[in-house]
C-alpha positions as CSV (number, residue, x, y, z in Angstrom):
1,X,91.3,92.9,104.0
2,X,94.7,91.9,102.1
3,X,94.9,91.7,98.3
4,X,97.8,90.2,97.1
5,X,98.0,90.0,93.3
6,X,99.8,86.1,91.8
7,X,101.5,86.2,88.5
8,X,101.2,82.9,87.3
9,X,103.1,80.8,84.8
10,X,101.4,77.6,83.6
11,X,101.4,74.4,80.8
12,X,100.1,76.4,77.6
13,X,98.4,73.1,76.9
14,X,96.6,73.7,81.2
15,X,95.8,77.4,80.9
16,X,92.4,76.8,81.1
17,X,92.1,74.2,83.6
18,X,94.5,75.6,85.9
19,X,92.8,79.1,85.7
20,X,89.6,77.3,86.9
21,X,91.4,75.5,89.4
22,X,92.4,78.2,91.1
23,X,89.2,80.4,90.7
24,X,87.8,77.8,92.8
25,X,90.3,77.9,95.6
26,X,89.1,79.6,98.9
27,X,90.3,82.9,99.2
28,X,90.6,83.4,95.4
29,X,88.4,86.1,94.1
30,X,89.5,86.5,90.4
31,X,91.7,85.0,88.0
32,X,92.4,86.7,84.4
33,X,94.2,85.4,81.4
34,X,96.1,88.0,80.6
35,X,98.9,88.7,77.8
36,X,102.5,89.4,78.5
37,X,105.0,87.6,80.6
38,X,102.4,85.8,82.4
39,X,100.1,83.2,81.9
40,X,97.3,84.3,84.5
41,X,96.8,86.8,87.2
42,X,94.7,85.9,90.8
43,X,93.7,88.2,92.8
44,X,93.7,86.6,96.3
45,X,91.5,88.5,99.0
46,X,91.8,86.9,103.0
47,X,91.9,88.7,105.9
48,X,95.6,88.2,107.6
49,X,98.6,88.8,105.7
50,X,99.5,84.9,106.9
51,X,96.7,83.6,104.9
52,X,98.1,84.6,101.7
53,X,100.6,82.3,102.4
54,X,98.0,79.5,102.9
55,X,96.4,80.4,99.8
56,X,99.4,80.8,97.7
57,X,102.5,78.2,99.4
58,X,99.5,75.5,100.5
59,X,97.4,75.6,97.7
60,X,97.6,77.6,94.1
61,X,101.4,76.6,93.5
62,X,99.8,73.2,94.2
63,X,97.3,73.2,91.6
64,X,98.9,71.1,88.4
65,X,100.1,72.9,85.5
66,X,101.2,75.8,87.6
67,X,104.9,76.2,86.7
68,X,105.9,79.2,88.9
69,X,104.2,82.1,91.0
70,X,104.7,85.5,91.8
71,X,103.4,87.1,94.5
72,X,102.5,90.9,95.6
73,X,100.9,92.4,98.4
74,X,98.6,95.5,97.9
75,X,99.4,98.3,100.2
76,X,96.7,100.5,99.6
77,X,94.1,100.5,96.3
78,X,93.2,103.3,94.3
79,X,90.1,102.7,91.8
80,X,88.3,105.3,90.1
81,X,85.3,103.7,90.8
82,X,85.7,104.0,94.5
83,X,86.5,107.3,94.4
84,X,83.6,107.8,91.8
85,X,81.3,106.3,94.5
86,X,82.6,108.3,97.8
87,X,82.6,111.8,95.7
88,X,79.1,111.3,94.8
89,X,77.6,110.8,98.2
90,X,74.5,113.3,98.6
91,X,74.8,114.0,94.4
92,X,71.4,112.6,93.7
């Protein structure tokens, strides 16, 4: 699986429409309004590195009041949850 985090700048007057926009595209698990430089973050989950392309060139940049993306690929994730999870195997 791929996870490719999308800054997003949008229309401050959009923010909410566009976040739900793009929560409903395929291949978008999570969108968060977020503060900072950045309007929203997606979290875009497929499972090709090429389909971030579709998700992000094809379809979220289309969505209207998106002014500008930026796009990064996970390499590997680190949650302390996960690791919560594995380390505890056989605790019970």
């Amino acid at each position: 699986m791929i996870t490719a985090i999308v800054n997003v700048h949008a229309q401050v007057d959009r923010i909410p429409e566009v976040a739900e926009e793009i929560a409903s595209l395929e291949g978008v698990s999570e969108v968060y309004s977020v503060t900072g430089d950045v309007d929203l973050v997606a979290l875009v989950r497929v499972k090709h590195v090429e389909d971030v392309s579709s998700v992000v060139a094809d379809r979220l940049n289309k969505v209207p009041g998106v002014t500008s993306t930026e796009t990064h690929i996970a390499f590997r994730a680190y949650s302390r949850l996960d690791l919560e999870q594995t380390f505890s195997v056989g605790l019970d």
